[in-house]
C-alpha positions in Angstrom: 0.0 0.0 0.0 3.1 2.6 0.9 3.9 2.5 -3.1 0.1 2.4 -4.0 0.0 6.1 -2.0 3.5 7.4 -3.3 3.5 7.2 -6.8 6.9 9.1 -6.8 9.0 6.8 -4.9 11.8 5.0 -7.6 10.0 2.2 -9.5 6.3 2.5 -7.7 4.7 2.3 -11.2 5.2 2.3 -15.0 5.3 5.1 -17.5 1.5 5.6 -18.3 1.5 4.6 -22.0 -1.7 7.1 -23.0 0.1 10.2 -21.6 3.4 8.8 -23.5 1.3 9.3 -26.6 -0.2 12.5 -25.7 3.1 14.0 -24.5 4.5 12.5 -28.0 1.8 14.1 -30.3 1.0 17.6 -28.2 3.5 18.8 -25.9 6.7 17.5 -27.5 6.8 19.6 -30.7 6.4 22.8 -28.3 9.4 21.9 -26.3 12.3 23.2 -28.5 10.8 27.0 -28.6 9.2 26.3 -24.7 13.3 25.8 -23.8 14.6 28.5 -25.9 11.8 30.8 -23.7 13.1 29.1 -20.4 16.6 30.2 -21.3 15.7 33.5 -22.0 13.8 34.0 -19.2 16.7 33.0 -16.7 18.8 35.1 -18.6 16.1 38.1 -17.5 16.0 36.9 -14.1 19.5 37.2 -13.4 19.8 40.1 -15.2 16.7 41.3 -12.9 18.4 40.1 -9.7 22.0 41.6 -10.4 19.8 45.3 -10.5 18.1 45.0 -7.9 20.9 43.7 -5.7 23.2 46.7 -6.8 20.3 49.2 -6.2 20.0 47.9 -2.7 23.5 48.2 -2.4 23.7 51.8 -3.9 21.2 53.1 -1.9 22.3 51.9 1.1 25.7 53.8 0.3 24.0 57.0 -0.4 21.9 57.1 2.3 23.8 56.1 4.7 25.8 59.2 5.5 22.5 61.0 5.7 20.3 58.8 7.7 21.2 55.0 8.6 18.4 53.8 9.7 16.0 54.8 6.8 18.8 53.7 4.7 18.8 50.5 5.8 15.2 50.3 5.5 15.1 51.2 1.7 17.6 48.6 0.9 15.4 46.2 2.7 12.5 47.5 0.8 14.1 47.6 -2.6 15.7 43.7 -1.7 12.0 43.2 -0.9 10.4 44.4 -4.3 13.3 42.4 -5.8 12.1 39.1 -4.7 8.8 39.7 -5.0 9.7 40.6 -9.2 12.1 37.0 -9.4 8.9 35.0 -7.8 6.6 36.5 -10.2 8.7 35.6 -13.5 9.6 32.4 -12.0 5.8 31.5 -12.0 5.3 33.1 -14.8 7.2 30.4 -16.9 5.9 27.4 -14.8 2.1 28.4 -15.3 3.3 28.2 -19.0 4.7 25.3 -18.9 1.9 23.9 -16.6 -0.8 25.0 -19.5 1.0 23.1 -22.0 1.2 20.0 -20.1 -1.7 19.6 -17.3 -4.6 18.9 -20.2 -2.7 16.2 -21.2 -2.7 14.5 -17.5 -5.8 15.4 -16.8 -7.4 13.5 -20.0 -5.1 10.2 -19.4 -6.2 10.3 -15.8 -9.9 10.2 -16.5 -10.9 13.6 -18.3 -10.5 15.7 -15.1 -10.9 19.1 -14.6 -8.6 21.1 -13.4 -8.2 24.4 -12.1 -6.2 26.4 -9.9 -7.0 29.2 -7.2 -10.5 27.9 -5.5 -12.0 24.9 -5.1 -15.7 25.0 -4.6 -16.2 21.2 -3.8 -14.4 21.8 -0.2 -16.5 23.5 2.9 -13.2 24.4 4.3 -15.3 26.6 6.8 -18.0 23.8 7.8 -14.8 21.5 8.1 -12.9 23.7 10.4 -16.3 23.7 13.1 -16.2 19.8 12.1 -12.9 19.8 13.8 -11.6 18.0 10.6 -9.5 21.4 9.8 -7.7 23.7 12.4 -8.4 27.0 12.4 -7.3 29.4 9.9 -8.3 33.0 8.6 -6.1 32.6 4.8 -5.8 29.5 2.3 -3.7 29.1 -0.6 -5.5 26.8 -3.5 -2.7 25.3 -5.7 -4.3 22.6 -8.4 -7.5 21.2 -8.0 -8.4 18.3 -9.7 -12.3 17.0 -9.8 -13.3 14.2 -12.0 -14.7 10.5 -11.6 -13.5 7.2 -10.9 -15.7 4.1 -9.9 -18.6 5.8 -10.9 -17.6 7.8 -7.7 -17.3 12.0 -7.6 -14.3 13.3 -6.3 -12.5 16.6 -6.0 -9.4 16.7 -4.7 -7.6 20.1 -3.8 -3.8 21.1 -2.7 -4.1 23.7 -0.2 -1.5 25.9 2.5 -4.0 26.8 5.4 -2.7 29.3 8.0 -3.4 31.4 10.7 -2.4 34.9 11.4 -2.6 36.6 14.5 -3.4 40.3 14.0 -2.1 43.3 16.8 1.5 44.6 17.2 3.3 42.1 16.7 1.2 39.9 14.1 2.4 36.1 13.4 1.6 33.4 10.6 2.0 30.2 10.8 1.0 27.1 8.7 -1.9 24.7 10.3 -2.0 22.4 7.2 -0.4 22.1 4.0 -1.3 18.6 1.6 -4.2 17.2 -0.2 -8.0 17.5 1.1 -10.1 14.8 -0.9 -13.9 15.1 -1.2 -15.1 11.9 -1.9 -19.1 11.2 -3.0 -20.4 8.6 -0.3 -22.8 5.6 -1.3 -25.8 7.6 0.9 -26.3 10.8 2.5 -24.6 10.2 5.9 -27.2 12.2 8.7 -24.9 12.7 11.5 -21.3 14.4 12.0 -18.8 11.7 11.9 -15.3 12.8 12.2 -12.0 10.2 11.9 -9.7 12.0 14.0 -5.9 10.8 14.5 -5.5 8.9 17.6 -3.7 11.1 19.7 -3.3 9.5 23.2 -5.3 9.1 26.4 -4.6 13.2 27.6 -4.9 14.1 24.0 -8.6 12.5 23.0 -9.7 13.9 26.2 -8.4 17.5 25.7 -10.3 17.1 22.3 -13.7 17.4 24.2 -12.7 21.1 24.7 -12.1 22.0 20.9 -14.5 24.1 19.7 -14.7 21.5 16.4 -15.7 18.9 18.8 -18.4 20.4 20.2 -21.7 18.2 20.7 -19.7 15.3 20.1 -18.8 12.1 21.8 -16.5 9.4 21.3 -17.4 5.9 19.7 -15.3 3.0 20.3 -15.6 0.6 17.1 -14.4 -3.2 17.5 -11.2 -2.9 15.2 -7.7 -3.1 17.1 -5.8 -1.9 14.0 -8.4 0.8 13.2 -8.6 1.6 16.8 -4.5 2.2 17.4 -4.8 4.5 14.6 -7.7 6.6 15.0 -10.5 8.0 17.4 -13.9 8.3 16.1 -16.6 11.0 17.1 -19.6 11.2 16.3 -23.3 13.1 17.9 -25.1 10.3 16.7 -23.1 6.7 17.3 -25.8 4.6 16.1 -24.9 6.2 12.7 -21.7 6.2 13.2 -20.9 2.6 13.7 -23.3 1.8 10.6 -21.0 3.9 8.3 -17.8 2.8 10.0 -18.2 -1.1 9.2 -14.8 -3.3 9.3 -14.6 -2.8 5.7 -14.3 1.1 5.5 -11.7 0.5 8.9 -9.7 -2.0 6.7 -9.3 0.9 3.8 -8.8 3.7 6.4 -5.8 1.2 8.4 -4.7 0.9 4.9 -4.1 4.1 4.1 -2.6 5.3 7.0 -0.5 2.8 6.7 1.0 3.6 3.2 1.2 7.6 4.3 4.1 9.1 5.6 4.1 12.4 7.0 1.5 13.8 9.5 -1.4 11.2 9.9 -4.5 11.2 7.8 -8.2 12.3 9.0 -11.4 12.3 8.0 -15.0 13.2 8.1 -18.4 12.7 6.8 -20.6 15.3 5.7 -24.1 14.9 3.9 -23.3 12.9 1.0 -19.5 12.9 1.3 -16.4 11.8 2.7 -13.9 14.1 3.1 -9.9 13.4 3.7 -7.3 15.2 4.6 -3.2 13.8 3.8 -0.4 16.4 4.8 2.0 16.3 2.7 5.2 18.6 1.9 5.9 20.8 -1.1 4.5 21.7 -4.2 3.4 18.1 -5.8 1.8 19.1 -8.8 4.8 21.8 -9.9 6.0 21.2 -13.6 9.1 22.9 -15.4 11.5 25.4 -13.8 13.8 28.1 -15.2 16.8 26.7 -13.7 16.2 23.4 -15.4 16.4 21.7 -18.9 13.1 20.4 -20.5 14.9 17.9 -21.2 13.0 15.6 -18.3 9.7 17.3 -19.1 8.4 13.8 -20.3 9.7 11.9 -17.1 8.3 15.1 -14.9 5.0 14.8 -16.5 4.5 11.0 -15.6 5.2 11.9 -11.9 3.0 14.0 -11.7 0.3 12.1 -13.3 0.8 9.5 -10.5 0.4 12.3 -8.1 -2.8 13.2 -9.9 -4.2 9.8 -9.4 -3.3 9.7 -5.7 -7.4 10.2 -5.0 -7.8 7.4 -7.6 -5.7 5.1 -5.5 -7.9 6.3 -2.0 -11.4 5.6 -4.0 -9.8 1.7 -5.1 -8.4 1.5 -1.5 -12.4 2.7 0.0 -13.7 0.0 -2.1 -12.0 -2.7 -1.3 -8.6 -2.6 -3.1 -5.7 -3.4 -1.1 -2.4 -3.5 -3.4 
C-alpha cells in the first residue's frame, strides 16, 4: 500500500502509456521553442536580480551618510520588491509550462478538470467547526483536480492553510499544508462523523474542549488496527458505527499505513467523505527556469501518478488493497 500512495517513490509504477502518446503528439513539438523561452527567461532573471541587488546596495551607500536607519530600510525594501519581481517571472514560466502539459494529465487520468485558485467542492469553513481542519483565517488553492473514478465524484484540492494573528506584533504560521479529498459517499450520511488521528489518552480527552468537537462524543468501534490509529466521534453513534463497518476500517488502516508524513483524518458530511493527507511541497509543480526540458516527459508521468493519488484512496475505499 506505501507505493500504492507514493507514486513518486523509484519504480512505484510504469510510464503511463496514453500520456506517452499524448506528450509525444501535443507537448513535444512545443518543447524546443518552450526551452529556448526558459533560457531566455533566466537570462532576464539574473539580469533582474544583479539590478536590484546593486540598487539595494547603492542606496544603502547613499543614504547612509545621511540617515542609517531609513537607509537600511530602503535597501530592505528595494531587496524586498526584488524578490517579490524573481517569484513572479519564476511562475510566470511554470504556469506556461503547466498549461501546456496539465490537459494532457488530466485527459489520461480520466478527463478531469482542473483548475487552480479555488476549489468550490471543499467546505473548508463547515470542516474547520467539524474539527476536521484547524483554524485558519487565509488558504492558498494550488491545483485542484475533480473528476470521476468508480462511478464515484471526487474533487481533490492542494491547499497551505494558516493562521495569522493580527495586533502589534502579528504572526503566521502554517496549520495544514497537503491534499483535502472530497469523496461522493454511497448515501447521504445524517450525523457528523469525524475520523480523528489517535492522539493519546490526555490528548482524545483534551479534544472534548475544541470548539470542532463540540456536541460530540467518542465511539469506540471493534477494530484493534483501526482503533490504534484513530479515534472516532460522532453526535449520533448509532450512525456512526453503521457507516464505519470493518470494511471502511480496513481501507482507512490501509491508508494510514501507506502515508508518511502527519497522519491522515477524516470526516463525513451529507453525501460525502472528506480526507485530509499532509504532505510537503509543491506536488503538482511542472518545469522550472533553472532546469532543462529535457526531463519534461519523465516530470509529467510523476505527476500524473500524483494526480491519481485520490484514484488510488477511491480503489483503497472500495475494497482494493495493493
Amino acid at each position: 500500500m506505501a507505493t500504492a500512495l507514493h507514486a513518486s517513490d523509484p519504480g512505484s509504477s510504469a510510464p503511463d502509456r496514453g500520456l506517452e502518446k499524448l506528450f509525444r503528439r501535443e507537448i513535444a513539438p512545443h518543447v524546443k521553442a518552450l526551452e529556448a523561452a526558459r533560457i531566455e527567461g533566466r537570462a532576464g532573471f539574473i539580469t533582474t536580480a544583479i539590478a536590484f541587488a546593486a540598487g539595494s546596495a547603492f542606496l544603502l551607500y547613499v543614504m547612509w551618510p545621511l540617515d542609517p536607519g531609513w537607509a537600511a530600510l530602503a535597501a530592505v525594501v528595494a531587496l524586498a520588491v526584488g524578490v517579490k519581481v524573481l517569484g513572479s517571472q519564476a511562475r510566470r514560466f511554470r504556469h506556461r509550462v503547466r498549461d501546456l502539459v496539465m490537459p494532457a494529465i488530466c485527459r489520461a487520468a480520466g478527463d478531469l478538470q482542473h483548475g487552480t485558485g479555488d476549489a468550490f467542492g471543499i467546505p473548508f469553513d463547515d470542516l474547520e467547526r467539524l474539527g476536521l481542519l484547524r483554524r485558519h483565517n487565509h488558504r492558498t488553492i494550488d491545483d485542484v483536480f475533480e473528476g470521476r473514478h468508480r462511478d464515484t465524484s471526487f474533487v481533490m484540492a492542494e491547499a497551505r492553510l494558516r493562521h495569522r494573528r493580527a495586533g502589534r506584533r502579528s504572526r503566521s504560521h502554517t496549520v495544514f499544508r497537503g491534499l483535502i479529498l472530497a469523496i461522493e459517499a454511497p448515501r447521504e450520511v445524517r450525523a457528523r462523523i469525524l475520523v480523528a488521528r489517535e492522539a493519546g489518552v490526555i490528548g482524545n480527552r483534551l479534544k472534548g474542549w475544541i470548539d470542532g468537537f463540540s456536541g460530540l462524543a467518542r465511539v469506540s468501534l471493534p477494530h484493534q488496527a483501526f482503533e490504534a490509529r484513530f479515534e472516532v466521534y460522532s453526535d449520533d453513534a448509532t450512525v456512526a458505527r453503521d457507516i464505519i463497518g470493518p470494511g471502511f476500517c480496513d481501507a482507512m488502516v490501509a491508508l494510514a499505513e501507506g502515508h508518511r508524513g502527519r497522519p491522515i483524518q477524516g470526516a463525513f458530511r451529507g453525501r460525502w467523505f472528506y480526507l485530509t493527507m499532509p504532505r510537503r511541497g509543491d506536488r503538482f509543480r511542472l518545469g522550472s527556469l533553472f532546469h532543462s526540458l529535457d526531463g519534461l516527459g519523465a516530470e509529467a508521468q510523476q505527476v500524473f501518478q500524483e494526480v491519481r493519488t485520490v484514484h488510488r484512496v477511491i480503489d483503497t475505499l472500495h475494497g482494493e488493497r495493493r
